[in-house]
C-alpha positions in Angstrom: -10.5 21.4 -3.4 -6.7 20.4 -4.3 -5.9 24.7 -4.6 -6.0 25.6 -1.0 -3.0 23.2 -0.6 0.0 24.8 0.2 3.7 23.6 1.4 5.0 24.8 4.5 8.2 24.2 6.3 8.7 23.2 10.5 12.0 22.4 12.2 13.9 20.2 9.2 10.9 19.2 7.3 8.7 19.8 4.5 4.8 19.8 5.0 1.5 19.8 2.6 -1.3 21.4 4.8 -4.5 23.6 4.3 -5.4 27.4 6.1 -6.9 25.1 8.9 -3.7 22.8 9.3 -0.6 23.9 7.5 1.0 21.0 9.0 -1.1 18.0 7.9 1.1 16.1 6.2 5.1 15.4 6.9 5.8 15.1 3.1 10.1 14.8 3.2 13.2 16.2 5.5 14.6 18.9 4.3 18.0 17.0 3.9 19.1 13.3 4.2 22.0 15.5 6.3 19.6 16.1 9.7 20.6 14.9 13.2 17.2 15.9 14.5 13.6 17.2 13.3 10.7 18.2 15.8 7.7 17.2 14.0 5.0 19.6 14.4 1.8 18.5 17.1 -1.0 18.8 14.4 0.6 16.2 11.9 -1.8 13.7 11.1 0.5 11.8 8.7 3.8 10.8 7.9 4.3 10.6 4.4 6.4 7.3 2.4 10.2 7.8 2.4 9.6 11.4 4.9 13.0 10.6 6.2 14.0 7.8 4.0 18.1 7.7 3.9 18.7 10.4 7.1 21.2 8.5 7.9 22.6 10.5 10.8 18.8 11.0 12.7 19.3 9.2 15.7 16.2 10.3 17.5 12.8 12.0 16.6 9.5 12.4 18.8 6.6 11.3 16.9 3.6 13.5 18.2 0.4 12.3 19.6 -1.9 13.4 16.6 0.0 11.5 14.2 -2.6 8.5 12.6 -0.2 6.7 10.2 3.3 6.2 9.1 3.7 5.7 5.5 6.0 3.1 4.2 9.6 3.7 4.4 9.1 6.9 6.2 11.9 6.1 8.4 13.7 2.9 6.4 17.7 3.7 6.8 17.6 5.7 9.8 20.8 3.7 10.7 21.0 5.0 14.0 17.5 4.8 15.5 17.6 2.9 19.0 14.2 3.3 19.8 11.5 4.7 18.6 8.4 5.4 20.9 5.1 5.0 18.3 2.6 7.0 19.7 -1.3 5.6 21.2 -3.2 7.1 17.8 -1.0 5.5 15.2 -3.2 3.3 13.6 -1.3 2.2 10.5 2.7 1.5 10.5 3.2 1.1 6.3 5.8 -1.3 4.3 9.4 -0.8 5.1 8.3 1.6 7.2 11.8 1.0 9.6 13.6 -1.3 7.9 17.7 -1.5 7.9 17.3 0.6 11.3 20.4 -1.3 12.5 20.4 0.7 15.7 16.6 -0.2 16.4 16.9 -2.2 19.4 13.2 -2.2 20.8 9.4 -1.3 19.7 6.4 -0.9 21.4 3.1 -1.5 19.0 0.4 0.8 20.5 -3.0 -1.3 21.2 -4.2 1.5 18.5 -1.9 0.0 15.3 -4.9 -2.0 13.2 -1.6 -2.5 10.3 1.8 -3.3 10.1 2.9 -3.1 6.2 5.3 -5.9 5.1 8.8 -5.3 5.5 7.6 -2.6 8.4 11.0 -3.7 10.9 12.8 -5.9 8.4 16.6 -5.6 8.6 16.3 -4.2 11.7 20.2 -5.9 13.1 20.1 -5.0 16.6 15.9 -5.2 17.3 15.9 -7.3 20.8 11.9 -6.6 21.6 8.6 -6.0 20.3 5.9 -5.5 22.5 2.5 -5.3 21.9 0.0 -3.4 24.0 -2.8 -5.9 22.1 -2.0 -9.1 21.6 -5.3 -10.2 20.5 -6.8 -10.8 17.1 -3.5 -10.6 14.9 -3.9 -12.2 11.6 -0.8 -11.5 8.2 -1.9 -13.0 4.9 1.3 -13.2 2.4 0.5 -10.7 -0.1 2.5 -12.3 -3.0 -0.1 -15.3 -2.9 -3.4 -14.0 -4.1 -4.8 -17.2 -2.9 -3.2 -17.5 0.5 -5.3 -17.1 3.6 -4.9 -15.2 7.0 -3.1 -16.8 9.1 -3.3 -16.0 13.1 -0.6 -14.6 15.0 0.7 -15.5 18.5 2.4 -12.2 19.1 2.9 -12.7 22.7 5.8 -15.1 21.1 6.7 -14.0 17.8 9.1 -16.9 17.5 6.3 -19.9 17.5 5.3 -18.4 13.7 8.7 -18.8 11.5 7.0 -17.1 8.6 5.7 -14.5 10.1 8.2 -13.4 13.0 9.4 -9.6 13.5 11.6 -10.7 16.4 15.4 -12.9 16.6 16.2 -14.8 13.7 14.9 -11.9 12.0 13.4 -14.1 9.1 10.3 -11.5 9.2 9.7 -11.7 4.9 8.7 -8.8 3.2 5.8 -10.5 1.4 4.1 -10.5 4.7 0.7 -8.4 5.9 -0.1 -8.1 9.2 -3.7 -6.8 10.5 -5.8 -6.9 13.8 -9.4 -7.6 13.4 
């Protein structure tokens, strides 16, 4: 029942919870102003645009109980250099980091099924993405209803030009990745 949702504040951030965790969701930063937020250990999500535009947040610890990361949750975060996605994340949504321009490496947990489109795109100064799976990647461009998955070598991003998230960058937005 939607009434025993209530909004709750933790560290520099907003939160829609329940009496059995206040803290479920990471609905927005307090301010775009925030150098820093400590994101409480019984999140389960992180909801789109959280800390969209917090320009000045140049490092945040994303807990272990965390399950997905909405899309551009942290898009603009200018001054990311790395950000450590914890082993539970099992969805990383659209835009979710893009124009990071600080963002210089990523590791993808073998527990990510999803990476939205757009999920590192812009990303200037990204040098690696590793993945703990590399198995059983497939994207599937979302703006051609007819298109059809396509597999991914992921252990060299480069050998797929329409699908890469790593140097030239040319990652496209229109582009859905999943593991099966």
């Amino acid at each position: 029942v939607c009434t025993s949702l209530e909004y709750n504040d933790y560290s520099n951030a907003y939160y829609l919870g329940n009496e059995e965790n206040p803290y479920l969701i990471l609905m927005q930063a307090k301010n775009t102003n925030i150098f820093d937020c400590l994101i409480n250990e019984n999140t389960k999500h992180i909801y789109t645009n959280a800390f969209n535009n917090c320009s000045s947040l140049s490092k945040i610890s994303i807990p272990n109980s965390v399950i997905s990361i909405g899309s551009g949750a942290f898009a603009n975060c200018y001054y990311f250099s790395s950000i450590e996605i914890p082993e539970n994340v099992k969805y990383i949504g659209n835009s979710a980091f893009a124009y990071c321009h600080g963002l210089t490496s990523v590791e993808i947990p073998a527990s990510v099924k999803s990476i939205g489109s757009g999920a590192f795109q812009y990303c200037l100064r990204l040098k690696s993405v590793t993945f703990a799976d590399t198995s059983n990647w497939f994207c599937i461009n979302i703006e051609e209803l007819t298109s059809e998955e396509t597999p991914i070598d992921v252990t060299n991003p480069e050998s797929n030009a329409q699908n890469q998230i790593s140097p030239p960058y040319s990652y496209p937005s229109s582009y859905y990745w999943h593991k099966k």
